[in-house]
TIMISE-568394 format. One line per 3 residues: for each residue x, y, z of C-alpha. Coordinates in nm, 2 decimals, decimal comma. Layout:
<recs>
X Y Z; ...;
</recs>
This chain:
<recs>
1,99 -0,72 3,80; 1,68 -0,89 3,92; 1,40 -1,00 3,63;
1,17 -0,72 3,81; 1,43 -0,49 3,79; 1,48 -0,53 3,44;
1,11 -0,53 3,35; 1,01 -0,20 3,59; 1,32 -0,02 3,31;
1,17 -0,15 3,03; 0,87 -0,04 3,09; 1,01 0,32 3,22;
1,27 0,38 2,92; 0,92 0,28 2,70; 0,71 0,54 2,88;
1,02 0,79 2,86; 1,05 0,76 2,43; 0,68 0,76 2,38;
0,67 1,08 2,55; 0,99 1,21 2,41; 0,90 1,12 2,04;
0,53 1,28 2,17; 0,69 1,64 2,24; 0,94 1,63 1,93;
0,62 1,54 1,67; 0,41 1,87 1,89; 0,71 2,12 1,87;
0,81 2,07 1,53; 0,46 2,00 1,36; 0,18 2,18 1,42;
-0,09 2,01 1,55; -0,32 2,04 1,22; -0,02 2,00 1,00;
-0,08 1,76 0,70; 0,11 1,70 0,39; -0,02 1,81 0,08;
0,00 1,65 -0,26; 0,21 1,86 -0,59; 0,06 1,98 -0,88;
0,15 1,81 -1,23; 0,28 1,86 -1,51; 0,12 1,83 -1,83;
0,32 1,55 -1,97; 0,27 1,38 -1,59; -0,14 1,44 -1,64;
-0,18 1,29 -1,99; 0,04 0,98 -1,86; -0,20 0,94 -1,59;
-0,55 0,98 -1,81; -0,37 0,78 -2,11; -0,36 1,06 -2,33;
-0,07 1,15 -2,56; 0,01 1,54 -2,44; -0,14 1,66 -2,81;
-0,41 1,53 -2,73; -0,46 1,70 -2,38; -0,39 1,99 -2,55;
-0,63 1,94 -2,79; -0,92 1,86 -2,56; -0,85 2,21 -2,36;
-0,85 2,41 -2,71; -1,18 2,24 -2,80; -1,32 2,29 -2,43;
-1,41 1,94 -2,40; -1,24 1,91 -2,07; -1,19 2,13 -1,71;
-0,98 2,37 -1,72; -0,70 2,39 -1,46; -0,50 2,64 -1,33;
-0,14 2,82 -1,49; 0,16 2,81 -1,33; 0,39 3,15 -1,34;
0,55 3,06 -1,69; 0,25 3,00 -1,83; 0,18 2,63 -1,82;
-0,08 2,42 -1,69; -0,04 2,23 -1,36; -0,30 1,98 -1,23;
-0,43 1,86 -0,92; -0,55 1,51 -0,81; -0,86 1,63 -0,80;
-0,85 1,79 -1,15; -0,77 1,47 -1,29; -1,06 1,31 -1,16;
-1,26 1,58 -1,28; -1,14 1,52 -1,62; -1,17 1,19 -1,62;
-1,56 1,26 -1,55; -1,54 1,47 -1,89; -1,42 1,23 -2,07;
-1,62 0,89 -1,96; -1,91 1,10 -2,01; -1,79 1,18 -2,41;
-1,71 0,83 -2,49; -1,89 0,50 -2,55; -1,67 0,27 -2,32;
-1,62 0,53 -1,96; -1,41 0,22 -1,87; -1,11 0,38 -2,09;
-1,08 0,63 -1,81; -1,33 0,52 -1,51; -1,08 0,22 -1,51;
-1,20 0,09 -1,12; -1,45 -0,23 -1,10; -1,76 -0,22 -1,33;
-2,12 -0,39 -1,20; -2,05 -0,73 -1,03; -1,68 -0,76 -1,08;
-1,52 -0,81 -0,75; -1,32 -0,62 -0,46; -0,95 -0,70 -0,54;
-0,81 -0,70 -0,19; -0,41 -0,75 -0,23; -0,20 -0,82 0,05;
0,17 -0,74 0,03; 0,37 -0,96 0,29; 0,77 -1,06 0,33;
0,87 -1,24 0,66; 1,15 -1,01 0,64; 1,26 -0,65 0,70;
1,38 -0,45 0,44; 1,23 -0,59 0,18; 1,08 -0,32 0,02;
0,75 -0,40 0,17; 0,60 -0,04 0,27; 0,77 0,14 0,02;
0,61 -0,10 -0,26; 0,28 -0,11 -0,09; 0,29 0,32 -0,10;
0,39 0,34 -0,44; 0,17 0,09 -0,61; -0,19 0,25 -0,37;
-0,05 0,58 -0,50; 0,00 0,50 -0,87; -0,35 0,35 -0,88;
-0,50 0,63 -0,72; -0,37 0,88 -0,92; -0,51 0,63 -1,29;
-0,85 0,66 -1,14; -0,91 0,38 -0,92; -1,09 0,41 -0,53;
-0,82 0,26 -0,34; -0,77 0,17 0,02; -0,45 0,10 0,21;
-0,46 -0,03 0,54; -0,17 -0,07 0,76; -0,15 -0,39 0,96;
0,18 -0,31 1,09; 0,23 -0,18 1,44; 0,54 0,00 1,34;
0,28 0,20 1,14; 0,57 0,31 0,86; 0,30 0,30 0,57;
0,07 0,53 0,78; 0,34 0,82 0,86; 0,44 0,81 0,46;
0,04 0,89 0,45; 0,10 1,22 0,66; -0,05 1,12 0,96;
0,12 1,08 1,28; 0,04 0,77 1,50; 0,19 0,87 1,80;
-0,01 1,18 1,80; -0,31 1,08 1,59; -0,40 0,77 1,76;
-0,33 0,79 2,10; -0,65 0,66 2,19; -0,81 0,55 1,94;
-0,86 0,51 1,54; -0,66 0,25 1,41; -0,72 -0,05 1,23;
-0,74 -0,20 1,54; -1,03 -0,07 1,67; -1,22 -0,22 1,37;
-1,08 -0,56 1,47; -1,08 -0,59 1,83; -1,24 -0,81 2,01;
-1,46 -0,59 2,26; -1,69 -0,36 2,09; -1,53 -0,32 1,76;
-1,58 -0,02 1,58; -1,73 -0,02 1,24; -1,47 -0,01 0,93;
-1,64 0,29 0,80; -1,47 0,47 1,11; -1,15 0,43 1,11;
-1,09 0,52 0,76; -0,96 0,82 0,68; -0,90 1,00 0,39;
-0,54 1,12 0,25; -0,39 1,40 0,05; -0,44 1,15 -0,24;
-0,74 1,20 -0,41; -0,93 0,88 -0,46; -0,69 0,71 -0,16;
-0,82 0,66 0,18; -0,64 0,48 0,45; -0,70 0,26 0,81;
-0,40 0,30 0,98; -0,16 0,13 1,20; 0,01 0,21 1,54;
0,15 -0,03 1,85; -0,21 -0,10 1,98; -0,19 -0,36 1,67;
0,07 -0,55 1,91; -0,26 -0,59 2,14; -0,44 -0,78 1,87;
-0,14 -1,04 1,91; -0,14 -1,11 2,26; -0,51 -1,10 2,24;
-0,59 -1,36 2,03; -0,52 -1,67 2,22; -0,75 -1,60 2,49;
-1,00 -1,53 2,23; -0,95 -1,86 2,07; -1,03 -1,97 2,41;
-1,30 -1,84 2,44; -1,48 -1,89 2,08; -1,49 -1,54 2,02;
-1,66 -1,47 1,70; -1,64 -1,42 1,44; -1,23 -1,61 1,45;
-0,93 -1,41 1,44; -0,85 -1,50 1,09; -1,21 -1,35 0,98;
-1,18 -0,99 1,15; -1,02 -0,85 0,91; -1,19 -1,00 0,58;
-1,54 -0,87 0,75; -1,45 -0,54 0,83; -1,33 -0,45 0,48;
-1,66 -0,65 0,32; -1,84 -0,40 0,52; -1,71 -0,10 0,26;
-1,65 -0,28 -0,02; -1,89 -0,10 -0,21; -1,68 0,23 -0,20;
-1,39 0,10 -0,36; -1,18 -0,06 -0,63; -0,86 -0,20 -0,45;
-0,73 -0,26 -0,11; -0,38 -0,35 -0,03; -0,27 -0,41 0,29;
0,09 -0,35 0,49; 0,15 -0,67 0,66; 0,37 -0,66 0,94;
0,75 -0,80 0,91; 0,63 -1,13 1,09; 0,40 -1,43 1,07;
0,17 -1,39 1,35; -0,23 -1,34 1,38; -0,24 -1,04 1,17;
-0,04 -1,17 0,91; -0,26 -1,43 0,86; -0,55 -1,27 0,92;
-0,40 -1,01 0,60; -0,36 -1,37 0,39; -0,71 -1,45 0,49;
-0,86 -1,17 0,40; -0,67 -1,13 0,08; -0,79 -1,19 -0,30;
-0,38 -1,17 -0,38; -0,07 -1,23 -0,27; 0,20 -0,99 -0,38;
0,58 -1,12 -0,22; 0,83 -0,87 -0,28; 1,18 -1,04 -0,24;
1,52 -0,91 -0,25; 1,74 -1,11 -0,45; 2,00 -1,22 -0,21;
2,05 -1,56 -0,03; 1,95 -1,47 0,26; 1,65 -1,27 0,17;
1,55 -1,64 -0,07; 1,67 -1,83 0,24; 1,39 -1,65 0,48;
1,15 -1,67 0,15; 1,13 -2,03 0,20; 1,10 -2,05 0,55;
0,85 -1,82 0,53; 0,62 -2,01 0,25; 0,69 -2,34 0,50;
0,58 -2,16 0,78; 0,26 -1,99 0,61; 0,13 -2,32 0,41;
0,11 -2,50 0,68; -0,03 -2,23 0,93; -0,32 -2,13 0,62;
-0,37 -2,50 0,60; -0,47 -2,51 0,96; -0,73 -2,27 0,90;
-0,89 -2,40 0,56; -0,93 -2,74 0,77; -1,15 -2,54 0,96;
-1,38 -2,52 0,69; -1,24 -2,19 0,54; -1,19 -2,18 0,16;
-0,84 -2,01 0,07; -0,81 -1,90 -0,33; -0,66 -1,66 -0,46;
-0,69 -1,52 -0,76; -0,31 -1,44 -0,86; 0,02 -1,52 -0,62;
0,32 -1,28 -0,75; 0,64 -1,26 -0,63; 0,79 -0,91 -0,72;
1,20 -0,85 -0,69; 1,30 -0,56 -0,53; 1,58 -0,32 -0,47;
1,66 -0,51 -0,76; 2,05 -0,38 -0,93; 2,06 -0,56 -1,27;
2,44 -0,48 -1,30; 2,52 -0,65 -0,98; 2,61 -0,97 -1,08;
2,47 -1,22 -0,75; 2,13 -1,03 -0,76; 2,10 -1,12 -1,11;
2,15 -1,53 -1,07; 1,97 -1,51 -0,71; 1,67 -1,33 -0,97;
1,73 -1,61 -1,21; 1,71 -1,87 -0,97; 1,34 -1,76 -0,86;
1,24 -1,72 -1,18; 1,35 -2,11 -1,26; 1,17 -2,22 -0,94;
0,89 -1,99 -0,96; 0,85 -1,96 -1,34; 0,55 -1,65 -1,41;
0,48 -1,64 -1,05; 0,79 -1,41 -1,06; 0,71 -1,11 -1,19;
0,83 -0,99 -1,52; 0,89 -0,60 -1,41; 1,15 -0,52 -1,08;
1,15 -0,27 -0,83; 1,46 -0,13 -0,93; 1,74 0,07 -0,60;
1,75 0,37 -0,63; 1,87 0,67 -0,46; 1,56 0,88 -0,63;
1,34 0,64 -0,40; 1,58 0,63 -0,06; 1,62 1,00 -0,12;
1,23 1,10 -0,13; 1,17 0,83 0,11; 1,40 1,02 0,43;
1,12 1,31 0,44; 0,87 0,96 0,43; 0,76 1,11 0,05;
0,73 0,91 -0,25; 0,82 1,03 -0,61; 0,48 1,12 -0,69;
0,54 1,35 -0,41; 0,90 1,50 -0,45; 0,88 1,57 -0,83;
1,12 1,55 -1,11; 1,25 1,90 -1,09; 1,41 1,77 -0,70;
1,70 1,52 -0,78; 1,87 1,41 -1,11; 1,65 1,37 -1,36;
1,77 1,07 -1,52; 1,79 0,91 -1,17; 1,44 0,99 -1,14;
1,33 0,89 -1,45; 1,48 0,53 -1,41; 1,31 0,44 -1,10;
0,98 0,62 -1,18; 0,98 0,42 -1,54; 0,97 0,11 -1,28;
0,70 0,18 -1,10; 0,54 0,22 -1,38; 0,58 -0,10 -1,54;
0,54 -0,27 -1,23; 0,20 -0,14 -1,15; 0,11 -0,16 -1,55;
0,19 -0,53 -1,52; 0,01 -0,55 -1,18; -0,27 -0,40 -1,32;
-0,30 -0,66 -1,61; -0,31 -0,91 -1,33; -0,62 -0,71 -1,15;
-0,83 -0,71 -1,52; -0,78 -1,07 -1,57; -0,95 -1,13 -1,23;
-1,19 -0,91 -1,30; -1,22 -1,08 -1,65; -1,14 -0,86 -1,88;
-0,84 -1,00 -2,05;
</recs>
């Protein structure tokens, strides 16, 4: 088959998916169809304000607090939005609003965090979903933006990129090189209250391919500054930004790393996964130390390395674990990403836990993998107050 031949089928067998996967998404969503977030529990809403559930109680009796809505039996559920509203209540009762405000206070900075593997399957998405999520729902202003042209993190986010940005609203347009669009554009805001988003699609593959003639032709501001401007340009509306990165070091990986105020590595603890770890740190070293000889300063304010789809009674995962910890001493995180079927299950329907609920899958298998998220993100969020100088 001749190399025309082959490249005129590519290109149709392209064409023909993107309109297949096109007509699937219109006939079996409708076209304003968007996910909407549960209510939660009582227990669930006095874990996220960092009350005991006595003490929620308590506040309602006394009418200190909104008061939210009853389910059928009798019980109170609450919305995103009523926790924020009662977080309000409460800063405005106490001396210190930080104990429930808990986002940045007067000059402390933007914590921009960029969550990058040079490999698939790492957990990547999944922990960049549940960690923006978690902090959303304890009061911070987040964004996520999704620097992946796969755009996985944006259809977990209920949007749809091959519908939703056909022509236009993507990260991308807020990097390009010809008439970019301002960043406050292409954000969008989500079924999460307090988490907005700038999404991903395959026009990001452009930004690859478009770079070297733009190096060529001392486009500026640099490729590797794009992305660091754009999100300056709105930093005053949030708390936290993570960003996807895509499963590859190219131009927008880097420009991710540049743009970044922390580096968080998830790594699953298997040979190979450590074996692509340290090409990957070889590779991006030397490719970051390119740019600071440009006169860019690169410092971070924390590098963590996070295991994932970690099984602590599989026996290799445990010594691969111990062996990063030995290399990497406290860069490793204390806290795993534990495997678990409660996440793999929730994440088929591209849902998270936060989403699915307790009452959908075993409940002890929940409770496992939602106890570590939640001491990952608590130990994460120690990290983010010592930056900010608070510890």
């Amino acid at each position: 088959m001749s190399e025309e031949r082959v490249f005129a089928e590519l290109q149709s067998n392209a064409s023909t998916l993107h309109e297949s996967i096109r007509l699937h998404l219109e006939r079996n969503f409708a076209p304003d169809a968007r996910k909407y977030l549960r209510t939660f529990s009582s227990a669930e809403a006095a874990d996220f304000l960092g009350l005991t559930p006595g003490h929620l109680r308590k506040l309602h009796a006394e009418e200190k607090i909104p008061d939210v809505s009853m389910d059928q039996r009798g019980r109170r559920t609450y919305s995103a939005e009523d926790l924020g509203q009662i977080r309000l209540a409460l800063a405005r009762a106490t001396r210190d609003p930080s104990l429930y405000l808990r986002g940045r206070i007067g000059g402390e900075p933007l914590q921009i965090l960029s969550c990058v593997s040079f490999k698939g399957g790492s957990a990547k998405t999944t922990t960049t979903a549940y960690l923006s999520q978690w902090y959303a729902l304890h009061g911070y202003r987040v964004l996520v933006i999704d620097m992946d042209p796969q755009a996985s993190l944006s259809s977990m986010t209920g949007l749809r990129p091959e519908i939703d940005f056909a022509h236009k609203g993507t990260i991308y347009d807020a990097i390009r090189y010809d008439d970019p669009l301002p960043m406050s554009e292409v954000i969008r805001s989500t079924y999460f209250h307090g988490l907005d988003i700038a999404a991903g699609g395959l026009i990001l593959s452009e930004y690859e391919t478009e770079t070297p003639f733009a190096l060529r032709r001392g486009v500026e501001p640099p490729f590797y500054l794009r992305l660091r401007e754009a999100i300056l340009s709105v930093e005053a509306s949030y708390d936290l930004v993570f960003i996807d990165c895509p499963p590859q070091l190219g131009f927008l990986t880097l420009s991710s790393l540049v743009a970044a105020s922390s580096i968080i590595v998830p790594v699953v603890p298997n040979f190979i996964d450590v074996a692509s770890l340290a090409q990957f740190l070889t590779m991006t070293s030397s490719l970051l130390d390119t740019i600071r000889e440009s006169g860019m300063s690169l410092e971070y304010d924390f590098l963590r390395y996070l295991v994932s789809r970690f099984e602590p009674s599989d026996g290799p995962q445990a010594q691969v674990a111990g062996l990063l910890r030995a290399n990497f001493g406290n860069r490793v995180m204390t806290e795993t990403f534990l495997k678990s079927t409660a996440i793999a299950d929730a994440g088929l329907t591209h849902q998270t836990l936060f989403e699915v609920g307790r009452g959908s899958m075993n409940r002890n298998t929940f409770d496992r993998a939602m106890e570590s998220v939640n001491a990952v993100a608590r130990e994460l969020e120690q990290e983010i107050h010592k930056a900010w100088g608070r510890l």
